[in-house]
C-alpha positions in Angstrom: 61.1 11.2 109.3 60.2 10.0 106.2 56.4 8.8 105.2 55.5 10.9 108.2 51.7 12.0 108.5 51.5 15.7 106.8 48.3 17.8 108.0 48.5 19.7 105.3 49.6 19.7 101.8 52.6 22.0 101.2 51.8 22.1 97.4 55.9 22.7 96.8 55.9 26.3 98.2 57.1 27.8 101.0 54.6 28.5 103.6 54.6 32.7 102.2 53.7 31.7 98.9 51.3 28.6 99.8 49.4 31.2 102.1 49.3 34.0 99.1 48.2 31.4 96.7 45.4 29.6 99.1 44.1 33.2 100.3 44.2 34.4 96.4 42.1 31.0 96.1 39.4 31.6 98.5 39.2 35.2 97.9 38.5 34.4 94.0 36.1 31.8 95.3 34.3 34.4 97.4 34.1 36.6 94.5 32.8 34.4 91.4 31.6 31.4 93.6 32.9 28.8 91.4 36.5 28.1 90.4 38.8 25.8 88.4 42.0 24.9 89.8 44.1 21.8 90.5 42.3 19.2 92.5 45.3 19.6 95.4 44.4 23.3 95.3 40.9 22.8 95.5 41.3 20.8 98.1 43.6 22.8 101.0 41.6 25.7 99.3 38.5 24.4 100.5 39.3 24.1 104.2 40.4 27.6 104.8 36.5 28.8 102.1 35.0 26.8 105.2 37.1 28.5 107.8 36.2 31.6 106.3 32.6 31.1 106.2 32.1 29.9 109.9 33.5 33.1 110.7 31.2 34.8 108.8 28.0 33.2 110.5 29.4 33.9 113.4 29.3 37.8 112.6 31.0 39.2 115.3 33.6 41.8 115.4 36.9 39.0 116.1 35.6 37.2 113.3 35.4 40.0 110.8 38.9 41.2 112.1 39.8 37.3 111.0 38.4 37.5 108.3 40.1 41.7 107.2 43.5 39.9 108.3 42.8 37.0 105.2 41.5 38.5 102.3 43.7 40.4 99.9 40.7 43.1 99.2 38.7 43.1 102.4 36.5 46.3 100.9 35.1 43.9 98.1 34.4 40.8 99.5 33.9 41.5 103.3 30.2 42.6 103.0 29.7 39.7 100.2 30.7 37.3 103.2 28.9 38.9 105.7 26.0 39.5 104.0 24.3 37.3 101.3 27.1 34.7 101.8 26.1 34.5 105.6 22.4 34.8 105.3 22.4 31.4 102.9 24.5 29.0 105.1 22.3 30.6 108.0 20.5 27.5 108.3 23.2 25.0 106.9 25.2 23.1 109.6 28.7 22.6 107.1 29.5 21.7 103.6 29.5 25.3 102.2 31.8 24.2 99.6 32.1 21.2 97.2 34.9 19.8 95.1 34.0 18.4 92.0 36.7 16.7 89.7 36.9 17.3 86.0 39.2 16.0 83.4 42.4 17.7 83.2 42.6 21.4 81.8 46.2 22.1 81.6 48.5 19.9 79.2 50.2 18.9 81.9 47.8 16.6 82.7 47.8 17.9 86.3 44.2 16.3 87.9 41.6 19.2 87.8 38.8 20.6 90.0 35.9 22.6 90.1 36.0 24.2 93.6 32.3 26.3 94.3 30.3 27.7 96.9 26.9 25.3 97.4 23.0 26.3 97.0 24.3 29.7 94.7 23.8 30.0 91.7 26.5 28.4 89.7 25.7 24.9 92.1 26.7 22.2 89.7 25.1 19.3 91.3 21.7 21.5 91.4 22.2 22.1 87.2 23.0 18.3 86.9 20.0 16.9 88.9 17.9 19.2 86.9 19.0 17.9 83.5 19.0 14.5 84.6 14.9 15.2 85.3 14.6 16.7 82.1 15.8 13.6 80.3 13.6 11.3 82.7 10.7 13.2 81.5 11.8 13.4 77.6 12.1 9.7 77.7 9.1 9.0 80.2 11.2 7.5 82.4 10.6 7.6 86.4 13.0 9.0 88.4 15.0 6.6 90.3 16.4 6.4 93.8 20.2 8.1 93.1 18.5 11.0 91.8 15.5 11.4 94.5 18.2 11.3 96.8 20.1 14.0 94.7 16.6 15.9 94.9 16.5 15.6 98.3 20.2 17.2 99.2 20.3 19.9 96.6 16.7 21.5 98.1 17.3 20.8 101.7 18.7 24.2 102.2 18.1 26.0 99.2 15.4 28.8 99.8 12.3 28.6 96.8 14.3 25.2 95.8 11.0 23.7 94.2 10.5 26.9 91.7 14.0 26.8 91.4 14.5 23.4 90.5 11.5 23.6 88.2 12.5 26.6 86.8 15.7 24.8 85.7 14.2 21.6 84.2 12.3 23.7 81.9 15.1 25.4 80.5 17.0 21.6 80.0 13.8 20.5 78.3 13.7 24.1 76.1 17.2 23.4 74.8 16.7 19.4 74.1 13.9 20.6 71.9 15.9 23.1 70.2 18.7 20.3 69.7 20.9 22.2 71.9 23.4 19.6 73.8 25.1 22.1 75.8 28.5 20.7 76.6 31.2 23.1 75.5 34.5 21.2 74.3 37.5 21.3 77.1 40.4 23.9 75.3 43.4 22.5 76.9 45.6 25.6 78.5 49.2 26.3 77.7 51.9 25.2 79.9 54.8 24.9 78.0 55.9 27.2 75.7 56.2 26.6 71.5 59.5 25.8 71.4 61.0 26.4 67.3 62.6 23.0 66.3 66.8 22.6 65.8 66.6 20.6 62.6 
């Protein structure tokens, strides 16, 4: 039936491949806690990270064996999840993971995502609430609504989010006063190979 509902994407693979390629995802995202993949990726990636970490708050034996059936190397990341990864979304009802898009890495053009594992340390929305207080306070601005409510969601579960936070707006307003921008320009990644003209 065509235009039928899907429940999943199929990301053209087979379902061997697409299971490889999601559990290769979650298990990298397990590791370094922030990734960079396509934004369809990040996406079905995301479902089975949540999956993952449910199980892991559970901490019972059926959900470790669920969770040694999923991962390609259950010795490494098994006592990641079921230890520091568990004892930060203790508290936390959901959203253990965000998707954030970015502009395309490949030449391809293919839309891009930064898939990551919230309140840890590479949280993106925490590092870009801090530098937006840091210019607030440069310019002697007061910080308005959008960002008090960005405040508000990026220390609701964080433990020592205050020192955190301040800890982090310090270090914005260190590098604005060395002149220090931050922003590293995007290197576009290879897909097609250099091909030697005919004529």
């Amino acid at each position: 039936m065509a235009g039928g509902y899907v429940k999943y994407r199929h990301l053209s693979r087979h379902s061997a491949h697409r299971r490889a390629l999601l559990r290769n995802l979650v298990t990298s995202l397990v590791e370094h806690e922030s990734i960079t993949t396509t934004w369809h990726k990040a996406k079905e990636a995301q479902r089975l990270a949540e999956k993952m970490i449910t199980h892991a708050k559970k901490n019972t034996e059926a959900s470790k064996r669920e969770a040694l059936k999923f991962f390609f190397r259950p010795n490494e990341m098994l006592p990641k999840l079921f230890g520091p990864l568990r004892e930060r979304y203790a508290s936390r009802p959901g959203g253990y993971t965000r998707v954030l898009r970015i502009e395309p890495v490949k030449e391809d053009q293919a839309p891009s995502a930064i898939l990551e594992l919230v309140d840890g340390p590479k949280d993106m929305r925490f590092a870009i609430t801090a530098k937006t207080i840091a210019a607030a306070r440069e310019k002697g601005h007061q910080i308005n609504d959008m960002t008090a409510a960005n405040i508000a969601k990026v220390t609701k579960f964080r433990k020592n989010a205050d020192t955190e936070l301040e800890d982090m707006v310090e270090k914005f307003e260190r590098l604005a006063a060395e002149g220090d921008e931050g922003v590293e320009e995007v290197k576009k990644k290879k897909v097609y190979p250099e091909l030697p003209r005919s004529r």
